[in-house]
N, C-alpha and C positions, 0 to 999 in steps of 0.2 A: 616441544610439548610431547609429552608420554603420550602412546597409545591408549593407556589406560584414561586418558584426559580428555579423549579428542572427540568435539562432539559430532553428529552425525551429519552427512549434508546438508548444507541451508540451514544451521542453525549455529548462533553465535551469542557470546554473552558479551552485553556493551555496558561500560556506566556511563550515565549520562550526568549531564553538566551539575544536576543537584546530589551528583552521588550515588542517586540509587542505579541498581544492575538490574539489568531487564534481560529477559531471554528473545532475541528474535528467531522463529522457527517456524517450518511450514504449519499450516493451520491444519486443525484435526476435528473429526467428528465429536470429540470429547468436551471443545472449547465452545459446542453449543449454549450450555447453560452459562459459563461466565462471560459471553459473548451476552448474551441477552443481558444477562446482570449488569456485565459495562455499561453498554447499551442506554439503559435505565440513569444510568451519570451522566451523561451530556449532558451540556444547557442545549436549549432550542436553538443557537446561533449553528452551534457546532454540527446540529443535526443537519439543517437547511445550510448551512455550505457545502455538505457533501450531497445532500439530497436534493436540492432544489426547491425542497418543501418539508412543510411541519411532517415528520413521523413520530408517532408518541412511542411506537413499538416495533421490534423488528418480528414477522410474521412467522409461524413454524418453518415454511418454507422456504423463506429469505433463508431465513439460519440453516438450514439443510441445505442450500445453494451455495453459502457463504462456507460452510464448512465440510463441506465434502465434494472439493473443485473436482473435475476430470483432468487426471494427470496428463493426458494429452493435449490439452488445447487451454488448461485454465492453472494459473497457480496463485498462494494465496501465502502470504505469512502475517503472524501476528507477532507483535511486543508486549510480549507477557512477564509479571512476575516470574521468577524461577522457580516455581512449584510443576508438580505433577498437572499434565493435562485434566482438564476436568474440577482443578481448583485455583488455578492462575485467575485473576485480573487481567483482563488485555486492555491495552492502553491505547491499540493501535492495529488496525488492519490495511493492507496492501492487499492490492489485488490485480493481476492481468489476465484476460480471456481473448484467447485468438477469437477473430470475428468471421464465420464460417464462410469458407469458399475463400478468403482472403489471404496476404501474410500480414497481414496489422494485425497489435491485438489494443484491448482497449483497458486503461487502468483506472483504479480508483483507488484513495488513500484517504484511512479516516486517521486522526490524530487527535485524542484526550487532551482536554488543556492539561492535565495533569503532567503530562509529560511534553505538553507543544513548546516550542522553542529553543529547545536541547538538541534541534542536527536530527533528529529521529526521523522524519519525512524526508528530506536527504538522504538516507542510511536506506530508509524503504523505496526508496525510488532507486535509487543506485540499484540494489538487489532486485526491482523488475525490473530495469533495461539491461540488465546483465543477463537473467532470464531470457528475455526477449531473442538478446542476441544470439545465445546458445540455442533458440530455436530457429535461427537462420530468418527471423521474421525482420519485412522492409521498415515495415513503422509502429509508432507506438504513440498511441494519444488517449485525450481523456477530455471532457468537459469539466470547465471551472465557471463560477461564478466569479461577473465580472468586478465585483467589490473583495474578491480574495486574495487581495494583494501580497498574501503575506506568499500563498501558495502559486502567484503565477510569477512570484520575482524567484522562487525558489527551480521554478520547472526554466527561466530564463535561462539562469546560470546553470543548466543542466545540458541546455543547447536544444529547448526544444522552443518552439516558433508559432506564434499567435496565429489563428486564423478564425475566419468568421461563421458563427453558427446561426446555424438555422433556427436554436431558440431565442426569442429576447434574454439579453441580462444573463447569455454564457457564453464563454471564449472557448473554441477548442485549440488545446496544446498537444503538438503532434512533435513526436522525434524522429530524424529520419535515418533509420539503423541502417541502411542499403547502403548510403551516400559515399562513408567512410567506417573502414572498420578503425578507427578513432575513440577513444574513451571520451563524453564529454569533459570538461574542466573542472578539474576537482575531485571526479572520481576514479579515487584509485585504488580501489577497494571494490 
């Protein structure tokens, strides 16, 4: 690939299984508004799998938290259309935040039906535990709902391992980056 071609760190154009090309890139104070506008497309399932409850809206502040991570302890990418920041559609956010005083950090992934079942939450989770790793951090987890089967066979096959939480009705999935410096299976990218 030309220099003149080559995109910036942490950002990659993939197409996905129906064709279309998505940009994956770290997240910007820019993708406020079409974050909210996403946002607004959900169905209510899609919200309360990643939330644990109905949100009709994402808060000013959420979206200032969401999009202007601290590059030292949080990072965040979206799958956006390939337009300019600030008019993309995101389809798709990742996120990891070291958890203070710790080396874990804790992630979360949202995924658009629009684009779910194309490998894309695979694609985003590889790129945080790759993260993770480059920060020399021991673990990596996240709470799921225990009816999200589709995302706790996906974190399986990733090599990360059920454990019991202290809410009803969620599973924490933990990775254990310290263990082995080992790719889990599958990700080689």
């Amino acid at each position: 690939m030309s220099t003149r071609n080559r995109l910036p760190p942490w950002h990659e154009r993939i197409r996905l299984a129906n064709g279309r090309e998505i940009l994956i890139r770290p997240i910007r104070a820019d993708d406020a508004e079409p974050l909210r506008a996403s946002f607004a497309l959900l169905q209510p399932e899609e919200v309360r799998q990643r939330f644990g409850h109905m949100v009709t809206e994402l808060s000013p502040e959420t979206v200032q938290r969401l999009t202007q991570p601290q590059p030292k302890t949080e990072f965040a990418l979206v799958a956006a259309e390939p337009l300019p920041p600030g008019e993309a559609l995101v389809g798709a956010v990742a996120r990891a935040a070291i958890t203070p005083g710790t080396r874990d950090a804790e992630f979360a992934i949202l995924v658009s039906r629009y684009v779910a079942g194309m490998g894309l939450g695979r694609h985003l989770m590889r790129r945080l535990v790759r993260w993770a790793r480059g920060k020399k951090l021991d673990h990596l987890h996240g709470d799921v709902l225990e009816g999200n089967q589709p995302m706790l066979a996906l974190l399986k096959s990733l090599g990360f391992r059920r454990e019991s939480s202290a809410t009803p009705g969620l599973v924490r999935v933990t990775l254990d980056l310290a263990a082995s410096g080992e790719r889990p299976a599958g990700a080689n990218s």
